[in-house]
VMD Tcl script that draws the C-alpha trace (Angstrom):
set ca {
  {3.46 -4.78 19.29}
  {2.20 -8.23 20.27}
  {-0.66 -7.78 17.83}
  {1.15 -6.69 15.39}
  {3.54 -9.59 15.63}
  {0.78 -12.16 15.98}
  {-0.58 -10.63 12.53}
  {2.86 -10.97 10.90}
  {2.74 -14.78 11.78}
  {-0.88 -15.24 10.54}
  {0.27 -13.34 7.50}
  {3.34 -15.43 6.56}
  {1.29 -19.16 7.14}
  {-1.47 -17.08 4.85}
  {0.87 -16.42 2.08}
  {2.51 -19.38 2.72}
  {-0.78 -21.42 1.86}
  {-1.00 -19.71 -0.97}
  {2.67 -20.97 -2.54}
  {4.80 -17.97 -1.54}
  {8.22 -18.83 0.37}
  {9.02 -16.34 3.35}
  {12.67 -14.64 2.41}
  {12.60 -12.42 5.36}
  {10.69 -11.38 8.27}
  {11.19 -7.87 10.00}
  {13.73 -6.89 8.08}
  {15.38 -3.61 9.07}
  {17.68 -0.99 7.57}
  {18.21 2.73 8.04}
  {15.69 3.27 4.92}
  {13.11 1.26 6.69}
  {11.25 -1.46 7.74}
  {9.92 -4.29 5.62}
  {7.10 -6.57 7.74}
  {7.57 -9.52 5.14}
  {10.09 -10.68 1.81}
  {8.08 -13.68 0.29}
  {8.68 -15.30 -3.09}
  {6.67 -16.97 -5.69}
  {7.94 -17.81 -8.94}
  {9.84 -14.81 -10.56}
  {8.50 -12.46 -8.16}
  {10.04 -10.69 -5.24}
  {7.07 -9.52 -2.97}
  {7.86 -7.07 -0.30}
  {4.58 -6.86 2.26}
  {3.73 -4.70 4.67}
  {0.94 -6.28 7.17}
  {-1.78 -4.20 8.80}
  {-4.59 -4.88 11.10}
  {-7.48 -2.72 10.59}
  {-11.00 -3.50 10.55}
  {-11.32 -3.37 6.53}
  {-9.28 -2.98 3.29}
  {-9.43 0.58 2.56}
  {-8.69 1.28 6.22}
  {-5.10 -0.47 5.94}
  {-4.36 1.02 2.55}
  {-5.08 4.37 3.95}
  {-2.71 3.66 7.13}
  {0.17 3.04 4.86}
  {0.81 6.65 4.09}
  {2.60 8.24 1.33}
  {6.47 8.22 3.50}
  {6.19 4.81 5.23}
  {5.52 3.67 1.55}
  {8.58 5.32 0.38}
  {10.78 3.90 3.22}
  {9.45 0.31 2.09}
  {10.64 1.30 -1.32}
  {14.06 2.00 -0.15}
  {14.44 -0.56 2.22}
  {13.40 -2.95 -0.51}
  {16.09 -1.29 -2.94}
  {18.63 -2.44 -0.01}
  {16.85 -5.70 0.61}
  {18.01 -6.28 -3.15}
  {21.21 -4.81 -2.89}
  {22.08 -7.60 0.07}
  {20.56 -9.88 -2.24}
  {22.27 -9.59 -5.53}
  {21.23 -13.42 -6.58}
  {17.82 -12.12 -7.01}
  {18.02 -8.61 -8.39}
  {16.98 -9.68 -11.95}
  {13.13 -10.82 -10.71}
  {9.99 -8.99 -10.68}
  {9.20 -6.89 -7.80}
  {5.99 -6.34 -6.53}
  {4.46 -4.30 -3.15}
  {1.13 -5.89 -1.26}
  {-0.66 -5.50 1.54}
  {-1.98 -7.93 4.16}
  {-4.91 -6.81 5.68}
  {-5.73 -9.24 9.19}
  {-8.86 -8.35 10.85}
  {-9.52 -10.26 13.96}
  {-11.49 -13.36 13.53}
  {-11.14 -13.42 9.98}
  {-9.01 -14.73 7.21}
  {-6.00 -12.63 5.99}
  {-6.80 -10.17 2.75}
  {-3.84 -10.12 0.60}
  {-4.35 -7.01 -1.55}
  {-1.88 -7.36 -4.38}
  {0.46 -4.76 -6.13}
  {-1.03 -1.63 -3.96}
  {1.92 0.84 -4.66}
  {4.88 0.91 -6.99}
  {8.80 1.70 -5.97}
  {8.18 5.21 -6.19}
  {5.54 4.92 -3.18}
  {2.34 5.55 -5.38}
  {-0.81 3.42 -4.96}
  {-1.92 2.60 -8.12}
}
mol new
graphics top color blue
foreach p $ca { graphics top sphere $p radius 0.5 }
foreach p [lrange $ca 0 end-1] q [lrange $ca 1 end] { graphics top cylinder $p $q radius 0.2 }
display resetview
């Protein structure tokens, strides 16, 4: 759990560098979970954050029904958030590995849960 915070944090300052403005952290609902809500631009970016030792290794550990609980929770994210229903929507992954930069792999699955 510490870890996992610690790798939200370094994931937020990451995206953070990289001109994307933290909405929400850890937000909850009865859908799901939702690690990170960032913004850039016209884009809504919900992010899940995973540390794992390589890429395909945090892809694979979002499975197919914590993918579509992110989808739902970020279909209630929106719904609490009306002022931005009308912008893009995207769903990335932040891979930390220890003693490493962050890996922000962009657009890995759609609202319906599917990598693409």
């Amino acid at each position: 759990e510490v870890r996992g915070r610690r790798a939200e944090t370094v994931a937020a300052w990451w995206l953070r560098l990289k001109g994307y403005r933290v909405l929400a952290r850890r937000f909850r609902s009865g859908a799901g979970e939702i690690d990170l809500v960032v913004r850039r631009g016209g884009t809504i970016v919900f992010v899940e954050v995973k540390q794992r030792p390589s890429a395909d290794a945090a892809v694979m550990a979002v499975r197919p029904a914590a993918r579509k609980r992110i989808a739902r929770a970020a279909e209630l994210w929106i719904g609490r958030n009306p002022a931005l229903a009308g912008l893009d929507r995207r769903f990335d992954i932040v891979v930390a590995v220890p003693g490493r930069l962050p890996q922000h792999l962009r657009s890995v699955f759609d609202a319906e849960g599917r990598i693409w």
